[in-house]
N, C-alpha and C positions, 0 to 999 in steps of 0.2 A: 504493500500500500504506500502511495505517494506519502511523503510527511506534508505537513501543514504549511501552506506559506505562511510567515510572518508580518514579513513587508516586500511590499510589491510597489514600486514607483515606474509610472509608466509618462512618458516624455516630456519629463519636470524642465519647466526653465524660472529662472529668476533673474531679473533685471532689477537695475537702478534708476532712480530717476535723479540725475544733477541737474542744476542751475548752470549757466551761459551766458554770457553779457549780457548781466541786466538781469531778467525776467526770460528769457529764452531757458526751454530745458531737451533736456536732451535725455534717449534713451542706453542705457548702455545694458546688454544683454550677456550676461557674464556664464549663467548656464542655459545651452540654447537645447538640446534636445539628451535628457538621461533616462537611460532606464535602467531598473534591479532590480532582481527580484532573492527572497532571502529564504530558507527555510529555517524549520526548527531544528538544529543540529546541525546546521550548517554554518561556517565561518568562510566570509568573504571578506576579500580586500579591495580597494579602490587605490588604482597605485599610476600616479601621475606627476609631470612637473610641475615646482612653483607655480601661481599663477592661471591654475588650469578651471581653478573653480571648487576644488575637489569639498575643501572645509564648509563649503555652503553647504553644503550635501547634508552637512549636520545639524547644520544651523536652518535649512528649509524643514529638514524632518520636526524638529521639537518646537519649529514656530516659533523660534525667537531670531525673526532676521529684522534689521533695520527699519526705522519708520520709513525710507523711501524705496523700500524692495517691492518690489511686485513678484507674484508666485504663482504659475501654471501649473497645468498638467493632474496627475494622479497618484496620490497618495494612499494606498491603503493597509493596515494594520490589523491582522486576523481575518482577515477576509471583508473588512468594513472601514466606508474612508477614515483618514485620519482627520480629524477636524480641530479648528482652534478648541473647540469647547471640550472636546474629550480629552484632548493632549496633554490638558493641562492637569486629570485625574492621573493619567499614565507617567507622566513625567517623575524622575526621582524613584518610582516602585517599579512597573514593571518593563518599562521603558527609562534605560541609564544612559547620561551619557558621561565619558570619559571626556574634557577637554582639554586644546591644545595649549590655550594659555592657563598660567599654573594664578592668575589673577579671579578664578574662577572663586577658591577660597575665600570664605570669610575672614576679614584679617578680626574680627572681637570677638573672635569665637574658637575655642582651644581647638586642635586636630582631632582627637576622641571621639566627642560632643557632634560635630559636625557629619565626621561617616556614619553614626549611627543614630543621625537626627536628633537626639537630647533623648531618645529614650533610652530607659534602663531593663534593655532586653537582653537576657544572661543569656541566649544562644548564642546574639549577635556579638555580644561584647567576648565571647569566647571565638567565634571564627575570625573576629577581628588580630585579636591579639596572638591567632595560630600565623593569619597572613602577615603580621608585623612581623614575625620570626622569620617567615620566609623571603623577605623583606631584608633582612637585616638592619630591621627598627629597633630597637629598644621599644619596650613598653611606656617607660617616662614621657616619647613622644606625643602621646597620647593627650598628656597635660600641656602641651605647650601652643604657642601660638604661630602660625604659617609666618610671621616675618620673623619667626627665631630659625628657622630651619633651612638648610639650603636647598639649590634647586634641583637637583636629585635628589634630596628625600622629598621634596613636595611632589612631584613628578610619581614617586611610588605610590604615597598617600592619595593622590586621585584617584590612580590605578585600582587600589582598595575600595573605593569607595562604591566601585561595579561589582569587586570580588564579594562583598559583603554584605549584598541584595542577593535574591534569586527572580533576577528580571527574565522574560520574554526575550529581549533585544536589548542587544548592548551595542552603542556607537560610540569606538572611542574613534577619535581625532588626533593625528598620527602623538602615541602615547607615549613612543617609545626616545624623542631627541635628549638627551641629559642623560640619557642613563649608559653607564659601561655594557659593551657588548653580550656579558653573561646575564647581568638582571636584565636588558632587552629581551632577550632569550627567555626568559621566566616569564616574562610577561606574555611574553605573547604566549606563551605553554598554557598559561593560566587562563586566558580566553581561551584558549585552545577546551580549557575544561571547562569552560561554561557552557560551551557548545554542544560537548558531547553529556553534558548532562539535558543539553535537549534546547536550548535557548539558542536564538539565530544573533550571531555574530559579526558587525560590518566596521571594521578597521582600517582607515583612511589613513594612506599611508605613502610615503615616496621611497622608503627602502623594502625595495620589488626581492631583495635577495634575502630576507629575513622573513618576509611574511612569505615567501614561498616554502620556509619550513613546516608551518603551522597552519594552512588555510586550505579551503574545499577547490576556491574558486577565484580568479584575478579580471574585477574589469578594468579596464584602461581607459581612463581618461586623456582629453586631450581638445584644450582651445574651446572648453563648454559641452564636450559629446562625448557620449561613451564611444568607443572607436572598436572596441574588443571585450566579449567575456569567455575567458576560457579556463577551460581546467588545471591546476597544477602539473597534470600530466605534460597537459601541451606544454608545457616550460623546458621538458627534458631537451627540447628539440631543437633547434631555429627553424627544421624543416614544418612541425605540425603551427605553428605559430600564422595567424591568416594576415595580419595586418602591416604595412611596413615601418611601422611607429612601433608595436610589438616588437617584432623583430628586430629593430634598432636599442629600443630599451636590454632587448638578450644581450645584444653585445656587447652594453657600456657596460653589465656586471662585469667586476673582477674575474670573475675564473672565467669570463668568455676573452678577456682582451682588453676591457676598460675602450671600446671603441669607439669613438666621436664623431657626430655627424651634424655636419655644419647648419649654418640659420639659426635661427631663435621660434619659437612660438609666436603665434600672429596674438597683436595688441588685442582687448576686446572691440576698438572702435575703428578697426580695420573692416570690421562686416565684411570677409570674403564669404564668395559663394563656394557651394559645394566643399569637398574636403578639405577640412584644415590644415590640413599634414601637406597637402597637394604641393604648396614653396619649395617644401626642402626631402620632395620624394622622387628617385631617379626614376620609376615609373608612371609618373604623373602623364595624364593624356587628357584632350581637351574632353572627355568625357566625367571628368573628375571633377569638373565647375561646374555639373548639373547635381540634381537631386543624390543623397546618398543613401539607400536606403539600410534600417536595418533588418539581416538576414540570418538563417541557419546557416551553418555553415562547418560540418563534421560535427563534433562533440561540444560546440558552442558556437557564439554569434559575430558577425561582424560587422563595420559599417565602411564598406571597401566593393570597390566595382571590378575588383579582381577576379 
């Protein structure tokens, strides 16, 4: 039997709206066409460059984006949309998020107090202080305050703050920069367990060579569009890899060569048409400035007219 979707986002965009000489505004469209979809027990990654959109991902899901955002597209959660009004029940319980900035923390409010919301729940304050060990927290941390501690322990402390619920969906936002390669390692092991305890997993992230230890499944973003989702497996390859942004991304890893491929990512306010990648892809042909659709394509999807 199929498992449950959890979250299903079907071709989310979010734009801005800025001001322009004067009173003129302007629109800028930062994610223009995404979709994912998640199940229960399932951990995926979103693994793209700077700049590509990816962090709104998290910030459109939980509805806390900017008063001048606008927000398209399809959200749904258990099989029912996601709405301002529910989200804001899910939010914190069964729906966590992990964030990228460690300003997330209340700085008048001890670290203890905070992961476990002020109540005095003996399971929680017991799983707490097993993950503080595994951690390599002290208990004492517990009592102190986020501007006394640095920023790999605040960084771990967030990361607890997921372990230490039993949510549906966990989105952290890439969770892992500040920490030494082995607690990266743990951490992401540790989603790894929330996942197979049956909770769907979506870790936004740009080190594509770490979360392919730990995850089901890699979309790729790029320039506002998912561009690729494919399986871990397809990683073993460059051959099974359908996308040439994919395939590009294979090579920069270290054990492929550290390989580099010239251009930059297109501005948001560049507005090309059809494929993003199209600048700085030796295959590009003038069919790649019409419509891109997305498609099947072996054991996952693509958005390439390859």
């Amino acid at each position: 039997m199929d498992k449950e979707k959890i979250l299903e986002i079907n071709n989310l965009k979010i734009s801005f709206t800025q001001y322009q000489k004067g009173m003129q505004q302007t629109e800028l469209p930062v994610i223009k066409d995404l979709s994912v979809t998640i199940h229960a027990g399932e951990m995926v990654a979103v693994v793209g460059s700077s700049g590509s959109g990816k962090s709104l991902l998290a910030h459109g899901i939980l509805r806390i984006l900017p008063y001048n955002a606008e927000m398209g597209g399809e959200i749904r959660y258990c099989g029912k949309p996601l709405t301002e009004k529910n989200i804001r029940k899910l939010r914190g319980k069964e729906i966590v998020l992990v964030p990228q900035s460690t300003a997330y923390l209340d700085p008048l409010m001890k670290v203890g107090r905070q992961i476990c919301k002020g109540l005095k729940d003996k399971e929680k304050k017991h799983r707490l202080d097993t993950i503080f060990e595994e951690y390599s927290l002290d208990k004492k941390v517990q009592e102190q305050y986020p501007f006394e501690l640095s920023g790999g322990m605040t960084r771990r402390i967030m990361i607890s703050t997921a372990l230490v619920e039993k949510p549906k969906l966990v989105i952290a936002d890439e969770p892992t920069p500040g920490l030494d390669p082995k607690l990266a390692k743990r951490a992401m092991e540790h989603f790894r367990q929330l996942a197979d305890m049956g909770a769907a997993v979506l870790v936004i992230t740009h080190d594509l060579e770490l979360a392919l230890e730990t995850v089901d499944r890699v979309q790729v973003f790029y320039a506002g569009h998912t561009i690729e989702d494919a399986s871990v497996d397809d990683f073993e390859r460059e051959e099974t890899l359908r996308h040439p942004y994919t395939r590009a991304l294979w090579r920069a890893m270290p054990k492929h060569g550290f390989h580099y491929i010239g251009g930059v990512q297109p501005y948001v306010k560049d507005n090309l048409q059809g494929c993003p990648f199209a600048p700085r892809c030796d295959m590009a042909s003038r069919e790649c400035q019409g419509e891109i659709p997305w498609k099947v394509s072996g054991s996952g999807y693509v958005r390439c007219i390859l």
